[in-house]
C-alpha positions as CSV (number, residue, x, y, z in Angstrom):
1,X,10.5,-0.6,54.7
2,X,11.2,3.0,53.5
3,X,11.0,3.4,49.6
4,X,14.2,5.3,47.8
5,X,12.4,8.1,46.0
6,X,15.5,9.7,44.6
7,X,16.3,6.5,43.1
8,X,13.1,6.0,41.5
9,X,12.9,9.5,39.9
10,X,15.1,8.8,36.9
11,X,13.3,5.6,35.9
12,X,10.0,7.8,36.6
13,X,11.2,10.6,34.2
14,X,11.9,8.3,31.8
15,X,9.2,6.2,31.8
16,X,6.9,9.4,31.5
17,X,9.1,10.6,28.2
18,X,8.8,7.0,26.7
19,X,4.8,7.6,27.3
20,X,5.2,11.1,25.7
21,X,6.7,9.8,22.7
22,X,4.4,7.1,22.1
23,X,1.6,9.9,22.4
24,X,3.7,12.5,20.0
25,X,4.8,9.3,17.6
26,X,0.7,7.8,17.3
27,X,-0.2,11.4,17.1
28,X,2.0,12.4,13.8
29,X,0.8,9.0,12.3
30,X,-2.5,9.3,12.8
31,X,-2.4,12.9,11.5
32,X,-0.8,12.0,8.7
33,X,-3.3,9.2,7.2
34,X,-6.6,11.4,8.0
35,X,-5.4,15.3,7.7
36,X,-5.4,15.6,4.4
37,X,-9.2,14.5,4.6
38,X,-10.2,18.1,5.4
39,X,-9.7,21.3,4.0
40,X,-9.6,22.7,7.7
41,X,-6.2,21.0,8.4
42,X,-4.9,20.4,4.9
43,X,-1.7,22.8,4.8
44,X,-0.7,21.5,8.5
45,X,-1.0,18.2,7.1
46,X,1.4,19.5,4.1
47,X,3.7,21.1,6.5
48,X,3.9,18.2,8.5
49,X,3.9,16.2,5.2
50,X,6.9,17.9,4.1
51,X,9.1,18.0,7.8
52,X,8.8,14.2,7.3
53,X,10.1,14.1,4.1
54,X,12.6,16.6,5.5
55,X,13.5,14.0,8.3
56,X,13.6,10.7,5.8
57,X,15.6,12.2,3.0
58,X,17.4,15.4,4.6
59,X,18.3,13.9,8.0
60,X,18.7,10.7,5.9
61,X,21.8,11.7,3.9
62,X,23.3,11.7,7.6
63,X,21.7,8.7,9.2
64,X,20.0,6.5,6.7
65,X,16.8,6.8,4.6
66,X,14.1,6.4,6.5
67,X,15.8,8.2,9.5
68,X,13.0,9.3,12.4
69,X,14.5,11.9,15.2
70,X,11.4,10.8,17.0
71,X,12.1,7.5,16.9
72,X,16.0,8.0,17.8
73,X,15.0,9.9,20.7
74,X,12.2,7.1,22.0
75,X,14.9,4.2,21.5
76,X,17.6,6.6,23.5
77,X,15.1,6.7,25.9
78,X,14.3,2.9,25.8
79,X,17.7,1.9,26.2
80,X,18.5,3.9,29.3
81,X,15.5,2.4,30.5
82,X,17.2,-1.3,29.7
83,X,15.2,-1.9,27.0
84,X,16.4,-2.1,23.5
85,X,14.4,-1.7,20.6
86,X,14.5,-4.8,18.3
87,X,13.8,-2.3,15.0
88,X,15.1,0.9,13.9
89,X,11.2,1.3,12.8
90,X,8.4,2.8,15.2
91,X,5.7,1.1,12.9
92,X,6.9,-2.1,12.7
93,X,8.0,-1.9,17.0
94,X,4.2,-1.0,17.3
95,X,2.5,-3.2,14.9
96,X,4.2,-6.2,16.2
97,X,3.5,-5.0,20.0
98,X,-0.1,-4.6,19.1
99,X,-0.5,-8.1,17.3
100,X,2.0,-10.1,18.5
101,X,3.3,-11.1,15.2
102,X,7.2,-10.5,14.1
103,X,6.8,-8.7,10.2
104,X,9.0,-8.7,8.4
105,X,10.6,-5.0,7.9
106,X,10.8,-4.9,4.7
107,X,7.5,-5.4,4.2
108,X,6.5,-3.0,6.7
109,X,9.3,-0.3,5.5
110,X,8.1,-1.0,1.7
111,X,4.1,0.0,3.1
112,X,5.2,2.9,4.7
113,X,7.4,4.3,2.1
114,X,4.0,3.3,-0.3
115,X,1.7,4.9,2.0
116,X,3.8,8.2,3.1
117,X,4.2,8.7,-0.9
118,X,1.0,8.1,-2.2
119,X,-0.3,10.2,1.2
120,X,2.0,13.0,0.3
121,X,1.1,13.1,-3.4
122,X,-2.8,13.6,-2.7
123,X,-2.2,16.0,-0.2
124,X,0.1,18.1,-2.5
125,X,-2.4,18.2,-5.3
126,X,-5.5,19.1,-2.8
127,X,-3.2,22.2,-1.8
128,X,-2.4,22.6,-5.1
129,X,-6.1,22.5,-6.4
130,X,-7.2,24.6,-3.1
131,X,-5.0,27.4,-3.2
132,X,-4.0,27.8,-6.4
133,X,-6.9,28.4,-8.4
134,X,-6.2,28.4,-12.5
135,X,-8.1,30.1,-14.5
């Protein structure tokens, strides 16, 4: 029995850019929680800081608080794949892969939206305190 490769290659493609995203999504959130930690990486932690913000509220106005191009792009891709994405929230989707359990997202949204803020906040005032010496 002769395998169709050509008909394989789509579902191929995309199941390698689902794997990406899932890389590029755990790697922003990880980055986020422990960046700030060191002076080393502190402004790309800013940066980054602020292109989320960018993304939640700018992007927002258009799409929804809370709006994720990452995300949109990985649930694009999940759907051509045949899968469709029970959440419009990458935490929550991974959280309740990870531990089986169905949160509620509004829980999950509200612990976020805590965490990014009170995240963003420190990291602000270490750049603030760093870079800006008063006299």
């Amino acid at each position: 029995m002769s395998r169709n490769w050509n008909a394989s290659l789509p579902s191929l493609a995309l199941s390698s850019a689902n794997i990406f995203f899932h890389l590029i999504h755990l790697a922003i959130i990880f980055f986020f929680l422990f960046g700030w930690l060191s002076d080393r990486t502190l402004i790309a932690h800013f940066i980054l800081s602020l292109l989320i913000l960018f993304s939640w509220c700018g992007l927002g106005i258009f799409f929804g608080f809370g709006y994720c191009l990452v995300t949109d792009i990985q649930w694009k891709i999940k759907t051509r794949m045949g899968e469709n994405p029970y959440t419009e929230y990458y935490i929550k989707y991974m959280f309740d892969k990870v531990t089986g359990l169905d949160t509620n997202p509004r829980t999950v949204n509200a612990i976020t939206t805590y965490s990014f803020f009170s995240i963003l906040v420190l990291s602000a005032a270490f750049v603030f305190k760093n870079y800006y010496k008063f006299s």
